[in-house]
Backbone bond lengths (Angstrom), bond angles and torsions (degrees), N, CA, C in turn:
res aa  C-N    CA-C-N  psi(-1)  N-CA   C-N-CA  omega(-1)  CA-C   N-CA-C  phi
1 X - - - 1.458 - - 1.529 111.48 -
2 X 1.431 117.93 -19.15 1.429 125.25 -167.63 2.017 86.54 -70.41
3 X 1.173 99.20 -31.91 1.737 93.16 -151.20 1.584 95.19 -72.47
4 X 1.766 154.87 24.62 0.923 131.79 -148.27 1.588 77.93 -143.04
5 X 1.213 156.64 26.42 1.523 155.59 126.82 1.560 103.92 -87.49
6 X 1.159 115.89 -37.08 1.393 113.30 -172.87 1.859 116.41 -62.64
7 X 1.960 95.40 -54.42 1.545 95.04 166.01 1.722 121.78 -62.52
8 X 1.467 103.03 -31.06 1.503 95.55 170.26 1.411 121.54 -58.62
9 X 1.162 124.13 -26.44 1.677 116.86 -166.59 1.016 80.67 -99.35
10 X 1.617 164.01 -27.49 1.599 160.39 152.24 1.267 96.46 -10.19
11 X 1.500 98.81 -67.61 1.880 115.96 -141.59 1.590 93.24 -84.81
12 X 1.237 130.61 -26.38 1.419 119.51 177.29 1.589 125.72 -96.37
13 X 1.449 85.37 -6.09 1.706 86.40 172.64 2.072 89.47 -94.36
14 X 1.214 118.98 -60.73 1.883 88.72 171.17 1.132 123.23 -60.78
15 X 1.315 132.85 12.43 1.269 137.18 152.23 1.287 106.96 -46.89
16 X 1.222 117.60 -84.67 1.506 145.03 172.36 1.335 124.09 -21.58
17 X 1.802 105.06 -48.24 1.291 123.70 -167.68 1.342 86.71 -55.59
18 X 1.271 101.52 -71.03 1.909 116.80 177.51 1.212 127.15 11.08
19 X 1.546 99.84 -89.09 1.302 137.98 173.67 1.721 111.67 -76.12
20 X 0.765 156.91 -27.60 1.820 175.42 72.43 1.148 108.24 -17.27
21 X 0.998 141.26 75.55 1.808 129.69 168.65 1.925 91.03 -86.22
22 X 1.539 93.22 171.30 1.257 95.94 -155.75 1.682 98.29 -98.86
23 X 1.173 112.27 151.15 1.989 116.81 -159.80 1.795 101.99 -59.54
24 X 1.179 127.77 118.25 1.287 124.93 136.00 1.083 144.11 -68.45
25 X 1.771 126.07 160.95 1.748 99.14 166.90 1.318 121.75 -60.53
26 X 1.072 134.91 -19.73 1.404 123.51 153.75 1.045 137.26 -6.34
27 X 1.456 87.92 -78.77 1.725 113.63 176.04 1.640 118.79 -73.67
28 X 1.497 127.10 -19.89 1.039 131.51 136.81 1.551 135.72 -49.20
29 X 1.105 109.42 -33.70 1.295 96.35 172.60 1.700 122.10 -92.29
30 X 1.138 105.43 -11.19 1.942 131.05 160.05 1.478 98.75 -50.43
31 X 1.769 111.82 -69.96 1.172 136.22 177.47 2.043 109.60 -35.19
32 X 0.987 98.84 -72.08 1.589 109.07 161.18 1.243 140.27 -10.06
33 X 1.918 98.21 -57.80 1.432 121.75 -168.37 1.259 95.17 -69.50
34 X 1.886 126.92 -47.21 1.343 114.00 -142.60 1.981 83.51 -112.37
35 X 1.149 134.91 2.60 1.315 144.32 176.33 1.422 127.98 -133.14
36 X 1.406 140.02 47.93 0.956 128.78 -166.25 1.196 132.47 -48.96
37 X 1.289 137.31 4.18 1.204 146.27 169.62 1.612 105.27 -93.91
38 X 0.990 131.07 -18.95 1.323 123.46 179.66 1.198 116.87 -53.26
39 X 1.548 107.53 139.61 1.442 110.55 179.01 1.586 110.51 -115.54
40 X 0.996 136.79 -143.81 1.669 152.56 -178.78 1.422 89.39 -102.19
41 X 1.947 123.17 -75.61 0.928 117.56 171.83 1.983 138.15 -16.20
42 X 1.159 88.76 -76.87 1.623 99.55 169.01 1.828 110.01 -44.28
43 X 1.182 116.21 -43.64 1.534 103.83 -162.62 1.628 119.57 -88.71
44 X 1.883 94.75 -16.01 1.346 107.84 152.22 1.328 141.63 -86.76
45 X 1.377 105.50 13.82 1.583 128.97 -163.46 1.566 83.62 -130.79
46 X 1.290 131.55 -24.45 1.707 118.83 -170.46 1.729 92.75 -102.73
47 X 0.951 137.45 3.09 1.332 154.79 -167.30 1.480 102.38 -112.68
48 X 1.073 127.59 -65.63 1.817 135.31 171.14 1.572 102.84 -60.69
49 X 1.087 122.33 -8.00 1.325 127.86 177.49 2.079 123.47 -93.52
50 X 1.357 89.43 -42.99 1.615 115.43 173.29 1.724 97.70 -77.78
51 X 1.073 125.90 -48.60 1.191 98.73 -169.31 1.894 119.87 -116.08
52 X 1.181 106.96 -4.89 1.860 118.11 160.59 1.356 112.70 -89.73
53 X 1.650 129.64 -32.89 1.495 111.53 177.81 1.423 96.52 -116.53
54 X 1.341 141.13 -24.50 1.242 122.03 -162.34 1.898 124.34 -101.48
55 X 1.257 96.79 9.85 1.176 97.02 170.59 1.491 148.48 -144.10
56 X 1.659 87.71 52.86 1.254 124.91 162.59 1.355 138.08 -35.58
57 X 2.108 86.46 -50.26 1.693 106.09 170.73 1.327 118.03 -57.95
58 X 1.709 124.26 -70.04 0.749 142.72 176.90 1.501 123.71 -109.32
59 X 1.646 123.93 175.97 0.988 143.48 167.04 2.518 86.55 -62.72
60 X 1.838 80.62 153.27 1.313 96.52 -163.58 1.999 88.36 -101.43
61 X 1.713 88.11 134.95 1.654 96.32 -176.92 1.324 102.43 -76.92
62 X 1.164 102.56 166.07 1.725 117.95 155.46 1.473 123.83 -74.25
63 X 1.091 132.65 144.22 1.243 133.22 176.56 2.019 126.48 -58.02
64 X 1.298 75.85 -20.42 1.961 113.50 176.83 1.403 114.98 -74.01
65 X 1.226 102.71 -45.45 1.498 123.78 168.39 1.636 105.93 -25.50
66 X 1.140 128.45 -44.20 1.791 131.57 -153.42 1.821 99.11 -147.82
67 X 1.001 81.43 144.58 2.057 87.42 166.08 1.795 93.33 -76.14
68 X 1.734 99.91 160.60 1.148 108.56 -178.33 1.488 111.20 -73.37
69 X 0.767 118.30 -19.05 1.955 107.54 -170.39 1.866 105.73 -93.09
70 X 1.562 119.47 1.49 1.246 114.49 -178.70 2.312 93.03 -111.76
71 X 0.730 93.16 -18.83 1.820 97.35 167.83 1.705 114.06 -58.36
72 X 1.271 117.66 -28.72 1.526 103.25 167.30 1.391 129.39 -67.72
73 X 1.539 104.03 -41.14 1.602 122.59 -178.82 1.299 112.77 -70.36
74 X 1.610 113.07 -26.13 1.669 114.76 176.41 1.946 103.39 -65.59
75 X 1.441 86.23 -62.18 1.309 110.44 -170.47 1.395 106.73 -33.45
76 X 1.263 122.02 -67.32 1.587 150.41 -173.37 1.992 98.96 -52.23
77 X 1.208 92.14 -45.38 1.674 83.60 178.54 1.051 109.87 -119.36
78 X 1.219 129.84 64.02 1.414 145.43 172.32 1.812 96.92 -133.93
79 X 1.143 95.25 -73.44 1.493 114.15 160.82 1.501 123.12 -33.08
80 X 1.306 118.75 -76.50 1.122 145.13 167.80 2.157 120.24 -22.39
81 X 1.818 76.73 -70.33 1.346 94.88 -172.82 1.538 110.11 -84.41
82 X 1.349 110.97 -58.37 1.236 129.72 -150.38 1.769 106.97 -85.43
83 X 1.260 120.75 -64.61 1.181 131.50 -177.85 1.947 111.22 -67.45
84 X 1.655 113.79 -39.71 0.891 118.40 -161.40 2.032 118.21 63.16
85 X 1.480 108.42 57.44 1.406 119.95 179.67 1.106 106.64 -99.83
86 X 1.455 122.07 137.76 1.658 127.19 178.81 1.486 101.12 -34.65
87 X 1.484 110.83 178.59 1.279 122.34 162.74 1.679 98.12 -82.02
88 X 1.004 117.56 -76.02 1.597 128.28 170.32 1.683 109.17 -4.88
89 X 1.485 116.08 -72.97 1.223 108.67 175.26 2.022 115.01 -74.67
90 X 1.074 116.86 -23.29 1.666 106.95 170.00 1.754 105.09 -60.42
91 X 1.260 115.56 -33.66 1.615 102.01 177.52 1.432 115.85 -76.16
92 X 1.394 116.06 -22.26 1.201 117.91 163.33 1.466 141.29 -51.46
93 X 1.604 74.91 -59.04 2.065 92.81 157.99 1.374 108.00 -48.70
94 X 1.122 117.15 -72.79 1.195 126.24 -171.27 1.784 141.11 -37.54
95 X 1.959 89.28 -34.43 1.775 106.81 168.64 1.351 101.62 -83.09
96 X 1.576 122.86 -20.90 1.687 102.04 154.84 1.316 148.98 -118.61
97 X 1.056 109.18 31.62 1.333 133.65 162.68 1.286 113.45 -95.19
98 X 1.574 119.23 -51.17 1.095 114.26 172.48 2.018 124.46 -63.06
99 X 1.261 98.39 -36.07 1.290 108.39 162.40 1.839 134.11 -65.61
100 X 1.548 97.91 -18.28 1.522 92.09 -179.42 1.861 86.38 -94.50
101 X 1.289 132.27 -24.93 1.732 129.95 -164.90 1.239 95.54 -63.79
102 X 1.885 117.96 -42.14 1.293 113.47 -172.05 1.269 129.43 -72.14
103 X 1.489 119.65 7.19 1.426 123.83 -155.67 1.677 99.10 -98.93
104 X 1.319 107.59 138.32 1.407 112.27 -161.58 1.872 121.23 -56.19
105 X 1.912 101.62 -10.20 1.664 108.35 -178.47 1.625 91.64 -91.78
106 X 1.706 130.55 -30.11 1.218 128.83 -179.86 1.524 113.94 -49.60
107 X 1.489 109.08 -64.95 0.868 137.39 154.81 1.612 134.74 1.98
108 X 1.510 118.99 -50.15 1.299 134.71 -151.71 1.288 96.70 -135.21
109 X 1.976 126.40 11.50 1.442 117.79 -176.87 2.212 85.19 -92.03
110 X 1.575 103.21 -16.44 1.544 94.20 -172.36 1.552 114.84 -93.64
């Protein structure tokens, strides 16, 4: 019986992976084009952000979910309005979400 918290935090941390996989250079250099200041840091810190504090409300979307250029305006007023999230961390969210949508396997699930 001990073993049935253990597979649960299994199955919800690859939950996550899933839906949040964790930033590559890949996705950094996506990140780049439309942010040049982006680092690895930031998109793994805007990533620990989307899915440890921000998704409380709801079940956590996919990055697939939206084309990349309509993910800021969600983001921004989700954040904004609803959650009340810094600006600081909504740009965060935002260089990685938008960066994992842009990645060419993200890409081709729409």
């Amino acid at each position: 019986m001990k073993k049935a918290p253990l597979i649960l935090s299994f199955l919800a941390m690859t939950a996550c992976e899933t839906v949040a996989p964790a930033p590559t250079p890949a996705q950094l250099e996506i990140a780049q084009k439309r942010w040049p200041s982006a680092t690895m840091p930031n998109l793994t810190e805007g990533r620990r952000i989307f899915v440890n504090e921000r998704s409380g409300c709801h079940n956590l979307p996919s990055a697939a979910d939206l084309p990349a250029d309509e993910w800021p305006t969600v983001i921004h007023e989700m954040g904004s309005e609803y959650a009340k999230i810094p600006q600081s961390e909504i740009d965060l969210i935002t260089q990685y979400i938008v960066s994992v949508r842009e990645t060419p396997a993200t890409k081709s699930e729409n």
